[in-house]
PDB file of N, CA, C and O in Angstrom, chain B, residues numbered from 101:
ATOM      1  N   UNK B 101     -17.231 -60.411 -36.069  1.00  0.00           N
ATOM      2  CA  UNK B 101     -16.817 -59.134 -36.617  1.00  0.00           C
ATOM      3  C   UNK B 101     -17.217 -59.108 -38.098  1.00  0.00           C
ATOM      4  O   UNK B 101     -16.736 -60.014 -38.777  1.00  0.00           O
ATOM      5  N   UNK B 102     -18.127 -58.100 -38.801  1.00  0.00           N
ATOM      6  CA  UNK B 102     -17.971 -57.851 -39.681  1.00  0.00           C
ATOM      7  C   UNK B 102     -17.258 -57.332 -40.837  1.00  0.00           C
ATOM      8  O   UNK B 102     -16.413 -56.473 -40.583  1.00  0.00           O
ATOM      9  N   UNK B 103     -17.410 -57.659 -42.016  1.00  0.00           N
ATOM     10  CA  UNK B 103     -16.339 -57.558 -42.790  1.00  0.00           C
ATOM     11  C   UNK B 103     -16.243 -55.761 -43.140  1.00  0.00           C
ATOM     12  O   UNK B 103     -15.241 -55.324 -43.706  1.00  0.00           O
ATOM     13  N   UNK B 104     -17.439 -54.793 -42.716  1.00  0.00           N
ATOM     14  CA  UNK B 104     -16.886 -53.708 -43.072  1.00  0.00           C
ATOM     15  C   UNK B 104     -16.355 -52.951 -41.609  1.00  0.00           C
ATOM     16  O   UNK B 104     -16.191 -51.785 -41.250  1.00  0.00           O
ATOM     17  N   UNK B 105     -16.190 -54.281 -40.997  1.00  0.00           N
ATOM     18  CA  UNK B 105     -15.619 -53.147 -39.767  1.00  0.00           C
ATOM     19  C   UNK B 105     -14.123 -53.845 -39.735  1.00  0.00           C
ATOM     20  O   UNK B 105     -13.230 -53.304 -39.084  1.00  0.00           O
ATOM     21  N   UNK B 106     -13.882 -55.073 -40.467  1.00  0.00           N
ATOM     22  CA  UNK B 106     -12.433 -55.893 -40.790  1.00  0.00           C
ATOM     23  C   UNK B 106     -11.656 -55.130 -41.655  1.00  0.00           C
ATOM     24  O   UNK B 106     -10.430 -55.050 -41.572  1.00  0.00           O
ATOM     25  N   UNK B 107     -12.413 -54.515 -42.563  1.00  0.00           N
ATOM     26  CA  UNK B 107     -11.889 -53.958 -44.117  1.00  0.00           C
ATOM     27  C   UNK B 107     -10.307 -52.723 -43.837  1.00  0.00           C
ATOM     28  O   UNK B 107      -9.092 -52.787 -44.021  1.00  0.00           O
ATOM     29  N   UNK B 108     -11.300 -51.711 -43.307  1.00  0.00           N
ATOM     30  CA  UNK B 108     -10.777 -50.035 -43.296  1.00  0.00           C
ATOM     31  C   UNK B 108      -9.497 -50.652 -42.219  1.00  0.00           C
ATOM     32  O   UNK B 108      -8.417 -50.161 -42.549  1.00  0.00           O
ATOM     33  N   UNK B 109      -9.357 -51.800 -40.777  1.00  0.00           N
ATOM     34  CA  UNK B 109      -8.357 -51.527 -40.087  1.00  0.00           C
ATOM     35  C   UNK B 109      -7.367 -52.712 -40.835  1.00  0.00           C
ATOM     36  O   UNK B 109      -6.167 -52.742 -40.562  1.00  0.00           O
ATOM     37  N   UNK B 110      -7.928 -53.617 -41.733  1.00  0.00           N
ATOM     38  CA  UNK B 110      -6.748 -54.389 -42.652  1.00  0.00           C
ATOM     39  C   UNK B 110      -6.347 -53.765 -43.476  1.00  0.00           C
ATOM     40  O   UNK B 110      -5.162 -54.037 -43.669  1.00  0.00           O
ATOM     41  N   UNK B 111      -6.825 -52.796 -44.308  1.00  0.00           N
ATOM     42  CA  UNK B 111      -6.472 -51.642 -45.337  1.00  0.00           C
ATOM     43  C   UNK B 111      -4.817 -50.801 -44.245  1.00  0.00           C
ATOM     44  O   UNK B 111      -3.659 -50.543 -44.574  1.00  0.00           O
ATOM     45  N   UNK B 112      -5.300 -50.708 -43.438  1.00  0.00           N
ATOM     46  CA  UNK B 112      -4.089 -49.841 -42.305  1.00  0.00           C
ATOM     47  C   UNK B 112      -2.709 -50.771 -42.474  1.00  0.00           C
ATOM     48  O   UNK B 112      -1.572 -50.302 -42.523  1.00  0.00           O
ATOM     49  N   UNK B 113      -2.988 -51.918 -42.537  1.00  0.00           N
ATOM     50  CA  UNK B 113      -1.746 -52.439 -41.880  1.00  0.00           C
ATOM     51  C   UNK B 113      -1.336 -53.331 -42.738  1.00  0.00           C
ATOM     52  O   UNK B 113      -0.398 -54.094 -42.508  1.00  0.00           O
ATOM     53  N   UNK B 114      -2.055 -53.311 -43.884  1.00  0.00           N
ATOM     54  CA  UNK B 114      -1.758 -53.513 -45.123  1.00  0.00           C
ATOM     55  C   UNK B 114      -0.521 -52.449 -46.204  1.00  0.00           C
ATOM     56  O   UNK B 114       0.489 -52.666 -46.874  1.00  0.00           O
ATOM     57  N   UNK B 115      -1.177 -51.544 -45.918  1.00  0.00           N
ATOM     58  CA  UNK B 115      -0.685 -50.422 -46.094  1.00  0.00           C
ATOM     59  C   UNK B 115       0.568 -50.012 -45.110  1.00  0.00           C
ATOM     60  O   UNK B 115       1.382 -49.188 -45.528  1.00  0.00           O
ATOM     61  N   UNK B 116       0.671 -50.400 -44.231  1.00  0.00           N
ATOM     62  CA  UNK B 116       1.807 -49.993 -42.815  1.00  0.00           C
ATOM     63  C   UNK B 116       3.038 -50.532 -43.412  1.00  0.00           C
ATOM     64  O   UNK B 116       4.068 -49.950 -43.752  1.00  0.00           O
ATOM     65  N   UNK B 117       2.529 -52.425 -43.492  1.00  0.00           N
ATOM     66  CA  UNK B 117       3.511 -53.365 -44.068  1.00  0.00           C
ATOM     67  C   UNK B 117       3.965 -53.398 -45.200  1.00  0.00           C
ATOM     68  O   UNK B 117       5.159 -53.693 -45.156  1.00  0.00           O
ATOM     69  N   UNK B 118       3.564 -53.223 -46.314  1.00  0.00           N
ATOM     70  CA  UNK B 118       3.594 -53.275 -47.755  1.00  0.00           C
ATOM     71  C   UNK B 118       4.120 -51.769 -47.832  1.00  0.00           C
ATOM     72  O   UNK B 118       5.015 -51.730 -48.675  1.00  0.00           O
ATOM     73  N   UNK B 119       3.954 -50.841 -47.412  1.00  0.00           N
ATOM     74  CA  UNK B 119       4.347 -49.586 -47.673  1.00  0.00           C
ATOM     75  C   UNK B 119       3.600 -48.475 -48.752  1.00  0.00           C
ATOM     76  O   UNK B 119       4.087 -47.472 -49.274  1.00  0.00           O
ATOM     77  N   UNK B 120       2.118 -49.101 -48.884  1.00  0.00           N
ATOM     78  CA  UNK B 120       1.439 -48.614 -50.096  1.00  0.00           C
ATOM     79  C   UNK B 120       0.819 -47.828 -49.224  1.00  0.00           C
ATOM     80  O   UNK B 120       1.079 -47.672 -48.031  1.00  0.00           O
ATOM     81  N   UNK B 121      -0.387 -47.122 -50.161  1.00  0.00           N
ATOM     82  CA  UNK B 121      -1.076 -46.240 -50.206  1.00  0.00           C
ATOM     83  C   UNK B 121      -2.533 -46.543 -49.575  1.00  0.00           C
ATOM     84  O   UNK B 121      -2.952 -47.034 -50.623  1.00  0.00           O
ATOM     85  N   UNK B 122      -3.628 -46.645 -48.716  1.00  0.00           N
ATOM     86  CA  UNK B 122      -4.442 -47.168 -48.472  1.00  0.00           C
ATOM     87  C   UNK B 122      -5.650 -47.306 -49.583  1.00  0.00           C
ATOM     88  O   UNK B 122      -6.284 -48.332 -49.832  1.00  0.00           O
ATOM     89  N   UNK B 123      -5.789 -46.144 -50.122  1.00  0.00           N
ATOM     90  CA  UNK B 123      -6.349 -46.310 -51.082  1.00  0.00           C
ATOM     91  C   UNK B 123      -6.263 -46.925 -52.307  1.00  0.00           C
ATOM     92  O   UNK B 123      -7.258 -47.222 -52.968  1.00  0.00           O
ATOM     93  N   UNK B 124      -4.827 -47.188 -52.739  1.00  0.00           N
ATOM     94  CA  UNK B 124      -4.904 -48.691 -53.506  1.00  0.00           C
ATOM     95  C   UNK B 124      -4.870 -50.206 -53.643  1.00  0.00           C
ATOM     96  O   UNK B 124      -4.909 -50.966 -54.610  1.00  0.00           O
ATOM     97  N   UNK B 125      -4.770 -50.396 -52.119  1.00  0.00           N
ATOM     98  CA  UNK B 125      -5.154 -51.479 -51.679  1.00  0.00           C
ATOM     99  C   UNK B 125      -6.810 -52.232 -52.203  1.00  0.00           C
ATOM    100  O   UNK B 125      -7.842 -51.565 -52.134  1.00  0.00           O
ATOM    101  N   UNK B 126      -6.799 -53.389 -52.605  1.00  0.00           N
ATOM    102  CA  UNK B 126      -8.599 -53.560 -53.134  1.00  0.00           C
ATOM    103  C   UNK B 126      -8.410 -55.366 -52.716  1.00  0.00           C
ATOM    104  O   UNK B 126      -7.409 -56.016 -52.413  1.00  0.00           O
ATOM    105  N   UNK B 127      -9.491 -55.655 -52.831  1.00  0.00           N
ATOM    106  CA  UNK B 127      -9.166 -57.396 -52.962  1.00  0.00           C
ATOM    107  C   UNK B 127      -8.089 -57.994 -53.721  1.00  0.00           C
ATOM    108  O   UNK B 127      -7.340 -58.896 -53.345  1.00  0.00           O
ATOM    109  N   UNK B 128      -8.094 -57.552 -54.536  1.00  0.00           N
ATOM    110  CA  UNK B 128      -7.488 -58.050 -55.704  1.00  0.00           C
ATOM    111  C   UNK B 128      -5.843 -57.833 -55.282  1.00  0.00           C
ATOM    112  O   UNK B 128      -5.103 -58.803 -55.446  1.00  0.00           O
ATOM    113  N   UNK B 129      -5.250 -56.518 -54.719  1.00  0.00           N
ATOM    114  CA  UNK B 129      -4.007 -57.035 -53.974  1.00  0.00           C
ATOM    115  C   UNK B 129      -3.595 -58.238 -53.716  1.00  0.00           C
ATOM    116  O   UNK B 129      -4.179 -58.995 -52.940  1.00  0.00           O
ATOM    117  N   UNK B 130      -2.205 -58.611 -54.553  1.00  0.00           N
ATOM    118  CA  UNK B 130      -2.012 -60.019 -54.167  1.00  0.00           C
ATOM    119  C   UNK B 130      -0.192 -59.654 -54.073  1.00  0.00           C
ATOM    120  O   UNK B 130       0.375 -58.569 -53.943  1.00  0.00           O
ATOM    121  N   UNK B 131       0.217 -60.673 -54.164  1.00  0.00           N
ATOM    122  CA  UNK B 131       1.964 -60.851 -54.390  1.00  0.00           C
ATOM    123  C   UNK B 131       2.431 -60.551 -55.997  1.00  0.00           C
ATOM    124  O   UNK B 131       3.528 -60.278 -56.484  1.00  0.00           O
ATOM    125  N   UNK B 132       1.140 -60.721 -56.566  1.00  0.00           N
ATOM    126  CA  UNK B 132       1.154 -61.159 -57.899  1.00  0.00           C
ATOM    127  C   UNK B 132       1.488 -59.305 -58.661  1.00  0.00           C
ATOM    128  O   UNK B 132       2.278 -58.767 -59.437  1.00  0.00           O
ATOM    129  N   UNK B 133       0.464 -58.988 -57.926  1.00  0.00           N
ATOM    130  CA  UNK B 133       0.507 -57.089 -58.465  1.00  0.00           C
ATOM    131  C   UNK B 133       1.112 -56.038 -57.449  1.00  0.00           C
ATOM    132  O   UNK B 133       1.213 -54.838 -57.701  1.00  0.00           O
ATOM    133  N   UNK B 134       1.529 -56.686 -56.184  1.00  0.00           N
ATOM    134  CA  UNK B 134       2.190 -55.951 -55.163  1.00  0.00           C
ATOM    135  C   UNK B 134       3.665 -56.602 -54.829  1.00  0.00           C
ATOM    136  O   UNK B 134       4.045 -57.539 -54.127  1.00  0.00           O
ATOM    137  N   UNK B 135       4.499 -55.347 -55.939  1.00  0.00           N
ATOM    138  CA  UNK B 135       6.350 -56.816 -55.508  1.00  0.00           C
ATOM    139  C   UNK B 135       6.491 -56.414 -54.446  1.00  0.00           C
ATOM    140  O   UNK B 135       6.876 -57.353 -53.750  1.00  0.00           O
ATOM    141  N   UNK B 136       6.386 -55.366 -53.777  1.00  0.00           N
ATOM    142  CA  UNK B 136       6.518 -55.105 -52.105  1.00  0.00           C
ATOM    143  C   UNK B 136       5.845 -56.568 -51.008  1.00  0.00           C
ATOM    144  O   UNK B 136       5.808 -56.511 -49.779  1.00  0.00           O
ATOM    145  N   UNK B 137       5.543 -57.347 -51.549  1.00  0.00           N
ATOM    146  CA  UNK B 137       4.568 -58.297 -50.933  1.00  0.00           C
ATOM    147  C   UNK B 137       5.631 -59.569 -51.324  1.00  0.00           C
ATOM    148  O   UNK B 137       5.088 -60.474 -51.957  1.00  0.00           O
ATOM    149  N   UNK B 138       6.617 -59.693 -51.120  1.00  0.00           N
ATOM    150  CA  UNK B 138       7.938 -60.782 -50.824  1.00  0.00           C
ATOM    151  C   UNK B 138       7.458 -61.716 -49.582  1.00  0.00           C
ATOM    152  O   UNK B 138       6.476 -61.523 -48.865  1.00  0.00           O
ATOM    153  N   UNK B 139       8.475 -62.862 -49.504  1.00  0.00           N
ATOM    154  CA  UNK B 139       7.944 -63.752 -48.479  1.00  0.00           C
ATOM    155  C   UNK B 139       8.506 -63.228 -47.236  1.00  0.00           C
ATOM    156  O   UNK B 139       8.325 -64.053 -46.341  1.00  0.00           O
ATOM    157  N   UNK B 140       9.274 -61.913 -46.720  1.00  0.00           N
ATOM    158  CA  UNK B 140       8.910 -61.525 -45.616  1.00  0.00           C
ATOM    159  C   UNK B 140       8.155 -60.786 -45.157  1.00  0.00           C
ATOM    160  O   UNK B 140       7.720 -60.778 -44.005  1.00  0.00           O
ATOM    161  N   UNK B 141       7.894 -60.002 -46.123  1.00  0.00           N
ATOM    162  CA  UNK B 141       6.646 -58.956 -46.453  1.00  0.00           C
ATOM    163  C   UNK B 141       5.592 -59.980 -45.811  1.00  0.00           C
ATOM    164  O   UNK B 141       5.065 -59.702 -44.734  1.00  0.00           O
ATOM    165  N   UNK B 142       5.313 -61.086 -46.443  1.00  0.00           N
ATOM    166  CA  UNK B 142       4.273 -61.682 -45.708  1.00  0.00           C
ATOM    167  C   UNK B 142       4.175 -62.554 -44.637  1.00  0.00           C
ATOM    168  O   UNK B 142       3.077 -62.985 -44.287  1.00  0.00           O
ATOM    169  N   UNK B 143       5.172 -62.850 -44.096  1.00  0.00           N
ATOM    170  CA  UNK B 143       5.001 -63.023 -42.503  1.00  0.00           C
ATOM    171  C   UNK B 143       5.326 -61.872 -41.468  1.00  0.00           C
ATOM    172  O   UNK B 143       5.301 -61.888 -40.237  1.00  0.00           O
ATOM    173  N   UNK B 144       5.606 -60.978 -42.268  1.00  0.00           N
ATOM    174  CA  UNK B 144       5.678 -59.547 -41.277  1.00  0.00           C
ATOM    175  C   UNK B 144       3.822 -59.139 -41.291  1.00  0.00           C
ATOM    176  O   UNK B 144       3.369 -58.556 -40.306  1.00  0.00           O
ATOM    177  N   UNK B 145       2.707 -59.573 -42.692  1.00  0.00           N
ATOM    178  CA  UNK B 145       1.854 -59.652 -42.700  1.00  0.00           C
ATOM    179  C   UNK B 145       0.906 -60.234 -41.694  1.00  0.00           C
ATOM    180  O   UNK B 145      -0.045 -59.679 -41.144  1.00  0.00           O
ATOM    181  N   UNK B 146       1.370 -61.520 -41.553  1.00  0.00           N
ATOM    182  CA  UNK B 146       0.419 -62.301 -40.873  1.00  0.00           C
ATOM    183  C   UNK B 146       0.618 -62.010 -39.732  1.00  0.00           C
ATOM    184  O   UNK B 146      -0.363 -62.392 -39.093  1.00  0.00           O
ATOM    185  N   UNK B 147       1.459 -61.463 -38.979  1.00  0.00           N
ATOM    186  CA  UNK B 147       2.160 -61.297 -37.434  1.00  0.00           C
ATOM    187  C   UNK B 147       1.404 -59.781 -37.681  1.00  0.00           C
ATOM    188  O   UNK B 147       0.182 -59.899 -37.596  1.00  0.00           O
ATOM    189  N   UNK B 148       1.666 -58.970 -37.846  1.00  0.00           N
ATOM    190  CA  UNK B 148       0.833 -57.492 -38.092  1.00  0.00           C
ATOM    191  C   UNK B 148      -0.466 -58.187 -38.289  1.00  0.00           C
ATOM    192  O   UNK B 148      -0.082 -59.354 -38.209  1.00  0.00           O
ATOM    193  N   UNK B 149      -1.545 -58.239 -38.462  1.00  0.00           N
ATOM    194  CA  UNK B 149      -2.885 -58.770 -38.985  1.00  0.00           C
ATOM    195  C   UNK B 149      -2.966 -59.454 -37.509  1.00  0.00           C
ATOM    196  O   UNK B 149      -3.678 -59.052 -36.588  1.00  0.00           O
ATOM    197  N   UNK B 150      -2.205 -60.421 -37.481  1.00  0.00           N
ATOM    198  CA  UNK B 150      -2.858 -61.508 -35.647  1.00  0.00           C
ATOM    199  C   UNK B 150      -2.754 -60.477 -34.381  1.00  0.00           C
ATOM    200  O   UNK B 150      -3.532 -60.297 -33.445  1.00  0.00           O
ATOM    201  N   UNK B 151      -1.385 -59.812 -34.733  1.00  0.00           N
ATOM    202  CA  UNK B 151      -1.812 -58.736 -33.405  1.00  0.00           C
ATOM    203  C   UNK B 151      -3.109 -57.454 -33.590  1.00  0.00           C
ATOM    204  O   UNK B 151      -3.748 -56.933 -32.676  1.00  0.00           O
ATOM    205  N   UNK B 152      -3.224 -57.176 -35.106  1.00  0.00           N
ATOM    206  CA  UNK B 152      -4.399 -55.454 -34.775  1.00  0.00           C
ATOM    207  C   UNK B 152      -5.494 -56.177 -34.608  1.00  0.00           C
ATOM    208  O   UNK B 152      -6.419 -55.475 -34.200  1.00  0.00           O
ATOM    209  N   UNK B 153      -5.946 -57.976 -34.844  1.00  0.00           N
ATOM    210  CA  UNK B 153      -7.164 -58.322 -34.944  1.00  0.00           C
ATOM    211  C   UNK B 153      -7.077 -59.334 -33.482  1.00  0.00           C
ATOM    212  O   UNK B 153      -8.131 -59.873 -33.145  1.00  0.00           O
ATOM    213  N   UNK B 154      -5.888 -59.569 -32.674  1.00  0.00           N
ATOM    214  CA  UNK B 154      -5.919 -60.245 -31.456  1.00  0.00           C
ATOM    215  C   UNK B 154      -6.586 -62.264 -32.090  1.00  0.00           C
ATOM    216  O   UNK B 154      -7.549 -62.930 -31.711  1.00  0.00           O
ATOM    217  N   UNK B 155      -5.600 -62.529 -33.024  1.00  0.00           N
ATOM    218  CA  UNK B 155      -6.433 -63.509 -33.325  1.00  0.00           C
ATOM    219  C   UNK B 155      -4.787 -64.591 -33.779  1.00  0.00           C
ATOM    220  O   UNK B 155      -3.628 -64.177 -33.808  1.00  0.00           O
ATOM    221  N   UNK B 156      -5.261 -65.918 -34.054  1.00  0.00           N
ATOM    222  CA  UNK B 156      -3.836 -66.717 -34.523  1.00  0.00           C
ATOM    223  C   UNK B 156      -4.285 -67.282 -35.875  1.00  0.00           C
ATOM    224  O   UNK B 156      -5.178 -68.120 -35.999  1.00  0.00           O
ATOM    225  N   UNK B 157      -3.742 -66.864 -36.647  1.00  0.00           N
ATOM    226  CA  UNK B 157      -4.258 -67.818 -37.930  1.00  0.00           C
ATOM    227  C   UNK B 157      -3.229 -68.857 -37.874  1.00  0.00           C
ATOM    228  O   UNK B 157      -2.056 -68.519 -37.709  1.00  0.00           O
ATOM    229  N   UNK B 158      -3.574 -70.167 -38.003  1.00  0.00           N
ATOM    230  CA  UNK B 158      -2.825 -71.700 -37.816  1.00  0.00           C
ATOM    231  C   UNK B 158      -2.294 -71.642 -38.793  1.00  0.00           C
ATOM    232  O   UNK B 158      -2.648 -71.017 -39.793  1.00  0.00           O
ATOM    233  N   UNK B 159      -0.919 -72.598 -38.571  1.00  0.00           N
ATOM    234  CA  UNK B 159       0.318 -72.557 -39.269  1.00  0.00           C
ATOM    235  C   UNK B 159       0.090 -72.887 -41.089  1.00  0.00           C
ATOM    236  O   UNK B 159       0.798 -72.538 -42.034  1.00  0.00           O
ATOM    237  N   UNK B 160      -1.351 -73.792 -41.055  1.00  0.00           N
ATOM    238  CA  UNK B 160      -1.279 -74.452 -42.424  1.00  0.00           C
ATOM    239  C   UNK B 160      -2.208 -73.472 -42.907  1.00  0.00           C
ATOM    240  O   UNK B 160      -2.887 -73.825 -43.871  1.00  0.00           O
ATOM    241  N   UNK B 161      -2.336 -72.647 -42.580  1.00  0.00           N
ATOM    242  CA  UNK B 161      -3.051 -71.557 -43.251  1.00  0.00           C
ATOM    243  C   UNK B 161      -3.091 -70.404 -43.583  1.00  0.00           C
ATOM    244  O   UNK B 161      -3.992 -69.736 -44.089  1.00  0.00           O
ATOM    245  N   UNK B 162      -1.176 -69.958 -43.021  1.00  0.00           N
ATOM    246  CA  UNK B 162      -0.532 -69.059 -43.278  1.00  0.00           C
ATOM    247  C   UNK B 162      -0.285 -68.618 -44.756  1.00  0.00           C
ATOM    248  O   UNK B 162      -0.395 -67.508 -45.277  1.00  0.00           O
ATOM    249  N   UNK B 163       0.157 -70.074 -45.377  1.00  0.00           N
ATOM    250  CA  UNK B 163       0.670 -69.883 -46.894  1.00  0.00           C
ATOM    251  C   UNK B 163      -0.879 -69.297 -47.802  1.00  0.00           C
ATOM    252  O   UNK B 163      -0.714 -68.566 -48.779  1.00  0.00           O
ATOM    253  N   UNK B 164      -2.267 -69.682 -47.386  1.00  0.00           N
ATOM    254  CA  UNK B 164      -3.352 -69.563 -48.158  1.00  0.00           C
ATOM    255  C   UNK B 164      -3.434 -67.918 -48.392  1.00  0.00           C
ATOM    256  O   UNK B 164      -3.999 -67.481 -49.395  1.00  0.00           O
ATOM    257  N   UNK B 165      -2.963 -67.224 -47.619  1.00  0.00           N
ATOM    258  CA  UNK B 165      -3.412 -65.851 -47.520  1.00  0.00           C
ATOM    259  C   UNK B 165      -3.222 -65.085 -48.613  1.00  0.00           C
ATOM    260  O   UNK B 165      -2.861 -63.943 -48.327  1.00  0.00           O
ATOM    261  N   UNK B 166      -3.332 -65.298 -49.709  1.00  0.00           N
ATOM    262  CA  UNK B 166      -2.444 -64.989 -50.912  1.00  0.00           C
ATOM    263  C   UNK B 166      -3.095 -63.202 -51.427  1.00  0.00           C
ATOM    264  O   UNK B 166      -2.497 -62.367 -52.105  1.00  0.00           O
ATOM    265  N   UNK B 167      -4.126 -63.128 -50.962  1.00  0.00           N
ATOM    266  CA  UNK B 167      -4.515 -61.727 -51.238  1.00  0.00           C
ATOM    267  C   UNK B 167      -4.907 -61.441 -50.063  1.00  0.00           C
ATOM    268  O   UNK B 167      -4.686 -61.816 -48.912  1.00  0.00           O
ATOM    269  N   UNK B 168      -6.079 -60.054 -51.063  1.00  0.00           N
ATOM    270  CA  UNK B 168      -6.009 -58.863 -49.262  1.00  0.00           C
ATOM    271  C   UNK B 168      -7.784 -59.342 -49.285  1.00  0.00           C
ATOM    272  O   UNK B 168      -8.523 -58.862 -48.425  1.00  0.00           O
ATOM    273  N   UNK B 169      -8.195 -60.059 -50.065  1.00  0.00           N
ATOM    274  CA  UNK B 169      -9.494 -60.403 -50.295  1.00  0.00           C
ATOM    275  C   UNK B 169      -9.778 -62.014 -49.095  1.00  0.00           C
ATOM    276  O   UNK B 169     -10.828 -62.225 -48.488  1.00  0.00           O
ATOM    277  N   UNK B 170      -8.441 -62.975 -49.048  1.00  0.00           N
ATOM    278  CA  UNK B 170      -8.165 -63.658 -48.474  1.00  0.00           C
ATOM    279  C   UNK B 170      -8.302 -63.216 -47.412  1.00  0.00           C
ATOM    280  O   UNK B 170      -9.280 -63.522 -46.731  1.00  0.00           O
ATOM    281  N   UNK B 171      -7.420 -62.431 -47.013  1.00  0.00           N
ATOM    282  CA  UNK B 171      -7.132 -62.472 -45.948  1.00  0.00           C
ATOM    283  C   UNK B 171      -8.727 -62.046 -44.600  1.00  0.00           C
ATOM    284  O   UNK B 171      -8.967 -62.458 -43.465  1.00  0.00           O
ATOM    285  N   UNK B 172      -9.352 -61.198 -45.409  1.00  0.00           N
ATOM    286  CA  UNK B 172     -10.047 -60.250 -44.807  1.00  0.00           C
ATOM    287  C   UNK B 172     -11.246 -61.620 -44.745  1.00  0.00           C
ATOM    288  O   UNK B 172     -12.272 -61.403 -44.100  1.00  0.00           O
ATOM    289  N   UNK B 173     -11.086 -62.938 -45.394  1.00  0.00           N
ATOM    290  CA  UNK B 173     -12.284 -63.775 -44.633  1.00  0.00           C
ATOM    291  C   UNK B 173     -11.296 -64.689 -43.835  1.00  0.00           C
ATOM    292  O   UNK B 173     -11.888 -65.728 -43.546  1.00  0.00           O
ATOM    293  N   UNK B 174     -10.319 -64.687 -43.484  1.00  0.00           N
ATOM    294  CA  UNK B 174      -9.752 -65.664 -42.829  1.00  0.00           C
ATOM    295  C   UNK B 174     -10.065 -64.623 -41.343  1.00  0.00           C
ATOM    296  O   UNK B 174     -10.711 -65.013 -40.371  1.00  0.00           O
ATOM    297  N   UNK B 175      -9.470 -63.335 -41.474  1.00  0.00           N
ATOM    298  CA  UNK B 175     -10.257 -62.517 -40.517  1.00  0.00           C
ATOM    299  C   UNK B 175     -11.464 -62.519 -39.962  1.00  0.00           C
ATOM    300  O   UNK B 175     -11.659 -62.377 -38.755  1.00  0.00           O
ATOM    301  N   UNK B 176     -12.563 -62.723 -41.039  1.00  0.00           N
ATOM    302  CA  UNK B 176     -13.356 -62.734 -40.499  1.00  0.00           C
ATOM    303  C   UNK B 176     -14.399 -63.874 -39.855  1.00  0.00           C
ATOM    304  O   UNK B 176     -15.458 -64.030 -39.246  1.00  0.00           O
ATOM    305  N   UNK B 177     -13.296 -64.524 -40.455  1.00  0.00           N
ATOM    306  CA  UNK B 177     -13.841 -66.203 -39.489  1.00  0.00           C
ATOM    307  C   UNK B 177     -13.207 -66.763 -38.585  1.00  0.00           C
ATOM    308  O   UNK B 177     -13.419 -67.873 -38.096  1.00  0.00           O
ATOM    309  N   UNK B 178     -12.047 -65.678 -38.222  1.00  0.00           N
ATOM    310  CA  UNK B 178     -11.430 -66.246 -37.456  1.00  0.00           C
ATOM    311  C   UNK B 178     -11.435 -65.486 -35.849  1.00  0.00           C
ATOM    312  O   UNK B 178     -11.080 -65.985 -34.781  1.00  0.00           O
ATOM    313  N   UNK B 179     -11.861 -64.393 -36.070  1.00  0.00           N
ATOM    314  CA  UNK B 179     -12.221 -63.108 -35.161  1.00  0.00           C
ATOM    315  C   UNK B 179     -13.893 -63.510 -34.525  1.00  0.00           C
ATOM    316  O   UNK B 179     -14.324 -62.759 -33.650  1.00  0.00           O
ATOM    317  N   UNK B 180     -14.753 -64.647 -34.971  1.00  0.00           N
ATOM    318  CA  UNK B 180     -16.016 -64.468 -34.870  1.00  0.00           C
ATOM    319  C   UNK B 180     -15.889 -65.077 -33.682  1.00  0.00           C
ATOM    320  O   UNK B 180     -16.877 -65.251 -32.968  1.00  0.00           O
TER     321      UNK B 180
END
């Protein structure tokens, strides 16, 4: 799967979970500039993300996901 066909449906559910806006979502989204992005915020993340992409990201690689830039190559290496 490519990353501009990963982008626009992680932007969705990024946006679903976090409660933002799709359009301000960018790589750079992290915990750091999004306080909506708490530590349940982000396993409500990773569980949203494994089901719209049908994929498991492994346990020790849950904590790495730290942005939306992250995430979208763990997606996309993990979807291939």
């Amino acid at each position: 799967m490519t990353s501009d066909a990963i982008q626009p449906r992680l932007k969705r559910v990024f946006a679903q979970v976090l409660g933002l806006e799709e359009g301000v979502i960018s790589d750079a989204t992290a915990p750091d500039n999004a306080p909506q992005w708490d530590s349940l915020a982000h396993l409500r993340l990773v569980m949203a993300v494994e089901e719209e992409f049908g994929i498991s990201i492994p346990a020790e690689q849950v904590m790495d996901m730290v942005s939306f830039k992250i995430a979208a190559l763990m997606v996309e290496e993990l979807a291939a």
